[in-house]
C-alpha positions as CSV (number, residue, x, y, z in Angstrom):
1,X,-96.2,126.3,122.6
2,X,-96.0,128.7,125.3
3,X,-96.5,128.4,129.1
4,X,-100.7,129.3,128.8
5,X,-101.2,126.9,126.1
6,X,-99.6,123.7,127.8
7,X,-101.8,124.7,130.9
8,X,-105.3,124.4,128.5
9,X,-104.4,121.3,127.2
10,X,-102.8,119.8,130.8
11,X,-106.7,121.3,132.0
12,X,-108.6,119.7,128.8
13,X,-106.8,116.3,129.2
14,X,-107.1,117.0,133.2
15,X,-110.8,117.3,132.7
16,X,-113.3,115.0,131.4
17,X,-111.7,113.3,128.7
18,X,-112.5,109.6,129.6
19,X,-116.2,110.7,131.3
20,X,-117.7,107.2,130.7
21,X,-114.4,105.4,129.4
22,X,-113.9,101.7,131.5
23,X,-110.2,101.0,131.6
24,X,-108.1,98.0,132.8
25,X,-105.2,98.3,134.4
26,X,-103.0,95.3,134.8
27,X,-100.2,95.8,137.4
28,X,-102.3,98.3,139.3
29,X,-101.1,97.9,143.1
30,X,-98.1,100.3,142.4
31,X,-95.8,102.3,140.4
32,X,-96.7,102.9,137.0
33,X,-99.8,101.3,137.2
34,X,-100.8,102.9,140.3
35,X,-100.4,105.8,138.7
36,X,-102.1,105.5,135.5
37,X,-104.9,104.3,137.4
38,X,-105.6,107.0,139.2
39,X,-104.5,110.1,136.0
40,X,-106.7,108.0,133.9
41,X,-109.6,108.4,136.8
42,X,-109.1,111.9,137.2
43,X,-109.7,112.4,133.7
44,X,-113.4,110.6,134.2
45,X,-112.3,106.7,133.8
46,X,-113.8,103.6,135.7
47,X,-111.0,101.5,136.1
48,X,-110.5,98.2,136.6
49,X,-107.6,96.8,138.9
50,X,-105.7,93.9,138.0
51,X,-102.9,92.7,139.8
52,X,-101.1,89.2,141.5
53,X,-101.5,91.6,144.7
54,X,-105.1,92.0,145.6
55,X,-104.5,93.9,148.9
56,X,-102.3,96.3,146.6
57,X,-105.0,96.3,143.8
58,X,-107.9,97.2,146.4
59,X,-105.4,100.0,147.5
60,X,-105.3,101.8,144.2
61,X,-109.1,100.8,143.7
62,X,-110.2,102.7,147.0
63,X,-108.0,105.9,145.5
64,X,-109.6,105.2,142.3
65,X,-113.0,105.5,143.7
66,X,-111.4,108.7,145.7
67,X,-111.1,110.5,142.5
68,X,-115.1,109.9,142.1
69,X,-114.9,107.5,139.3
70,X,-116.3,103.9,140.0
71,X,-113.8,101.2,140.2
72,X,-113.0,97.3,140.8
73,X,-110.0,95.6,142.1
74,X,-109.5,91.4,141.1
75,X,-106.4,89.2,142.1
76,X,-105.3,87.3,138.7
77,X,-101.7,85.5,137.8
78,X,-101.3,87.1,134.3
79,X,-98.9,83.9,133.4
80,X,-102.1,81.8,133.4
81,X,-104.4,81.9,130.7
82,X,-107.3,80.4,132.0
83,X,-107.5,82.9,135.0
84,X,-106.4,85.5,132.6
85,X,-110.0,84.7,130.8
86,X,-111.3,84.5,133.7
87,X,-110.8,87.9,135.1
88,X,-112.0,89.3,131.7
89,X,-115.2,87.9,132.2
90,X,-115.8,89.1,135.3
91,X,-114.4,92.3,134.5
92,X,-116.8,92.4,131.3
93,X,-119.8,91.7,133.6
94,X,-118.9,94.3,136.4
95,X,-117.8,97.5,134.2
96,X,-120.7,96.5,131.4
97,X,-117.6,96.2,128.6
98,X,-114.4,97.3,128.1
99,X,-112.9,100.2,125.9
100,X,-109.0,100.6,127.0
101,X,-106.4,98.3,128.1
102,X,-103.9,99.5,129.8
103,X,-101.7,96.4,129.9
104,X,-98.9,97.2,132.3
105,X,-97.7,94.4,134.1
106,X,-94.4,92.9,134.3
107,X,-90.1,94.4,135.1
108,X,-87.3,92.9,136.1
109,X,-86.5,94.1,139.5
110,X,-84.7,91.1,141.4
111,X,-83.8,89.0,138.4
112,X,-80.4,90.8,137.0
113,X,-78.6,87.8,135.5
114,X,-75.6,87.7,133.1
115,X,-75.7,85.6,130.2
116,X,-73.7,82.9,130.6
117,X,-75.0,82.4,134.1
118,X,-78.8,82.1,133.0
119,X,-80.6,79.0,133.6
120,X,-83.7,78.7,131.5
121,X,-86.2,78.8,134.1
122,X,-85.2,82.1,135.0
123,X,-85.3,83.0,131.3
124,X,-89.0,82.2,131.1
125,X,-89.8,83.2,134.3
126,X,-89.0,86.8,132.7
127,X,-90.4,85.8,129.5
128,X,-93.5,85.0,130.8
129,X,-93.8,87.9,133.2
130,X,-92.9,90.3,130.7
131,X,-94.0,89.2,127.4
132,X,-96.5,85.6,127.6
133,X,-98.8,88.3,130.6
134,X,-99.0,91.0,127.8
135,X,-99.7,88.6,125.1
136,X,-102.5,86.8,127.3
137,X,-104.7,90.1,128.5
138,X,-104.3,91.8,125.1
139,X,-106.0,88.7,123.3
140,X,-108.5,88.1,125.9
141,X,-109.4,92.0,126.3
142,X,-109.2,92.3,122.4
143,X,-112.0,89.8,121.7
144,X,-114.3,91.6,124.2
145,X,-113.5,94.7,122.3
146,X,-113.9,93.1,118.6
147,X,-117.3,91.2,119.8
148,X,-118.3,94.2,121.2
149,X,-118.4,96.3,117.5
150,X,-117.0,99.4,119.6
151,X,-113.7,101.7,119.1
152,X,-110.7,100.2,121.5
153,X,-107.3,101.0,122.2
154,X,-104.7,98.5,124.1
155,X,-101.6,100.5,125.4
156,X,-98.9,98.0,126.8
157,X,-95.8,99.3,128.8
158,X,-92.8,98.4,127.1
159,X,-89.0,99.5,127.7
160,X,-86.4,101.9,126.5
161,X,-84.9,98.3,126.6
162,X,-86.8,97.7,123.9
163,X,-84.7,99.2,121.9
164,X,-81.0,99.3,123.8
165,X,-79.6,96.9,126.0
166,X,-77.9,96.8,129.7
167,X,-75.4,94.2,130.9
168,X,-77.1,90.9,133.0
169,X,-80.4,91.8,131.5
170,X,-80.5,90.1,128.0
171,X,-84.2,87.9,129.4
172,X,-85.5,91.3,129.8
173,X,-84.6,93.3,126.9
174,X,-85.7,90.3,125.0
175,X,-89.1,90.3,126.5
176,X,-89.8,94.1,126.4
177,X,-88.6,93.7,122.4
178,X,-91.0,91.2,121.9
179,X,-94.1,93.4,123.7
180,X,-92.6,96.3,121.3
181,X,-92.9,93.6,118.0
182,X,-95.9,92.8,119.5
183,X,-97.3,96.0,119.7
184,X,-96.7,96.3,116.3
185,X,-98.3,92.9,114.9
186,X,-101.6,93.5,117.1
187,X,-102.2,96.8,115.5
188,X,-102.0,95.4,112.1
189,X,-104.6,92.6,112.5
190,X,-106.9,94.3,114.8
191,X,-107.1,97.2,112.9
192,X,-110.0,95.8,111.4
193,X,-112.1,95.3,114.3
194,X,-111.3,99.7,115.0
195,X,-108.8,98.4,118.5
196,X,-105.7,100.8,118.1
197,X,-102.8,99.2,119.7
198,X,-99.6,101.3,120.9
199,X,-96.7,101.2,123.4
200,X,-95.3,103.6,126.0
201,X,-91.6,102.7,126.5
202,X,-90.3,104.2,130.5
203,X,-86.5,104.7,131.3
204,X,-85.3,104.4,133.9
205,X,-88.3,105.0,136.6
206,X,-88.8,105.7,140.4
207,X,-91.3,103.4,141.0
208,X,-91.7,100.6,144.5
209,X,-90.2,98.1,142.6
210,X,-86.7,99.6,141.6
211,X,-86.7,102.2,144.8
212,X,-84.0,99.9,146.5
213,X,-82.0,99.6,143.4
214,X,-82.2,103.4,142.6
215,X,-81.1,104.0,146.2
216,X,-77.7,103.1,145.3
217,X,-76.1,105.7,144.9
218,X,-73.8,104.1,142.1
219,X,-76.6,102.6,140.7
220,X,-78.7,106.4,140.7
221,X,-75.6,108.3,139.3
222,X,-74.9,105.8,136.6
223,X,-78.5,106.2,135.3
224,X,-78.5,109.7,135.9
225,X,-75.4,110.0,133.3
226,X,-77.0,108.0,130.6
227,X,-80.0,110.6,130.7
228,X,-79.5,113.3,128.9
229,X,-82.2,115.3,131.4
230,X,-80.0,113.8,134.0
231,X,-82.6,112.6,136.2
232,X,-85.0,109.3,136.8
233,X,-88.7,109.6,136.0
234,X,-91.6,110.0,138.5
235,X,-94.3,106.9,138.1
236,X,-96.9,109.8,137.3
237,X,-94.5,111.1,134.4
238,X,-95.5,108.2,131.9
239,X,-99.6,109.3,132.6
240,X,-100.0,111.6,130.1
241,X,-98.4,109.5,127.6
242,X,-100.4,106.7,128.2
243,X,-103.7,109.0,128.0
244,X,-102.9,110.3,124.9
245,X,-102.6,106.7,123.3
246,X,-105.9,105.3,124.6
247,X,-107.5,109.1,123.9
248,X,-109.5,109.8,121.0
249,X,-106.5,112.1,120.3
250,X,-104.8,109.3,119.0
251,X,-107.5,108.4,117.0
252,X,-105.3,108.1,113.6
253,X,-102.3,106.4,116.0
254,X,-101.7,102.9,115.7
255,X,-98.7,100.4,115.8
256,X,-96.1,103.0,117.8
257,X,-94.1,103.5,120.8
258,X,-93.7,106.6,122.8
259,X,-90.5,106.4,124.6
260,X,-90.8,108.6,127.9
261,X,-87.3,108.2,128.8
262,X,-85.6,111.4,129.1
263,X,-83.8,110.9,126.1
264,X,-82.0,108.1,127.2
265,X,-82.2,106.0,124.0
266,X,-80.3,108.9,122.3
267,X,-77.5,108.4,123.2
């Protein structure tokens, strides 16, 4: 495709696309979710906030809202079902329904661990924040949606660690190949009730939570070698990704990962 026809469909995605589409988005104070929060609004989505940090939640809210799409922020522990529920209600009652989920949350900054050191709290600590959160909002979201009789589509964040592995991070890769499994299960039963279910797999990714790893500069030039494009991602570089997935673009799309890596799992 040349130059003019990537700008009409960047300005047709850019547009309207989600004009009366009410999104959640779970880890919405920063990074990533910050980020799809706010591409998702500017293509017409209301969007709801969700996020253990409720100042940082109201933050992307406000900028939601700046984008002139309505918006809500709500504090909720994704690792606890009954507040997981919870927030879905309320969520239900504010937006009038739900039709995407954008189920974000989770990483692994701060919990690097090698095997034989790993204690088993700290391997469901990362289970849990990774895996047991997705599992949790995609089940309570997903039963909104079925009752509801109305076309949904759940897009969870995954890895590229999903599908390769790093040293000291064998919790992690674990979890993020469960969420891909997952991914993969979900679409198959809630096929049925018209939810499409797919996964958006980031590499290695600029985002608040990894800036002071990334800042190493031995940590930043290792990465950068295992990229084939030789560079990290931008939060806002996994948007359009995640758009397509929940857009009726992907109408026919079910069950699949999109790994926005730079070509990192190539080689």
């Amino acid at each position: 495709m040349d130059t003019d026809g990537f700008a009409a469909m960047e300005a047709r995605m850019s547009s309207d696309a989600f004009a009366g589409v009410r999104v959640v988005v779970t880890g919405a104070a920063r990074g990533i979710g910050r980020a799809v929060s706010l591409g998702l609004a500017a293509r017409g989505a209301d969007v709801a906030c969700l996020d253990l940090d409720e100042e940082g939640a109201r933050e992307t809210g406000t900028l939601v809202e700046g984008e002139g799409s309505r918006a809500m922020a709500l504090a909720c522990d994704l690792t606890d079902w009954d507040a997981v529920q919870a927030a879905a209600d309320h969520t239900i009652d504010a937006l009038g329904g739900v039709d995407v989920l954008v189920a974000n949350a989770g990483g692994s900054a701060g919990d690097a661990c090698h095997f034989l050191d790993m204690e088993p709290e700290r391997w469901h600590r990362m289970v849990d924040r990774n895996l047991t959160s997705t599992f949790y909002t995609a089940l309570a979201f997903a039963r909104h949606m079925a009752r509801a009789e109305r076309n949904g589509a759940i897009v969870c964040i995954s890895s590229q660690l999903s599908e390769v592995v790093r040293p000291s991070l064998a919790h992690y890769c674990a979890a993020k190949g469960g969420v891909r499994q997952l991914v993969r299960a979900m679409a198959v039963d809630l096929a049925s009730s018209n939810i499409r279910v797919n996964a958006v797999a980031p590499g290695p990714t600029w985002t608040p939570g990894t800036r002071a790893l990334f800042s190493r500069p031995e940590v930043r030039k290792l990465n950068e070698r295992t990229i084939p494009m030789g560079r990290l991602a931008d939060a806002e570089e996994m948007v359009g990704a995640v758009a397509y997935l929940a857009s009726a673009d992907a109408s026919y799309v079910t069950g699949t990962t999109i790994f926005v890596d730079g070509g990192y799992t190539l080689t």
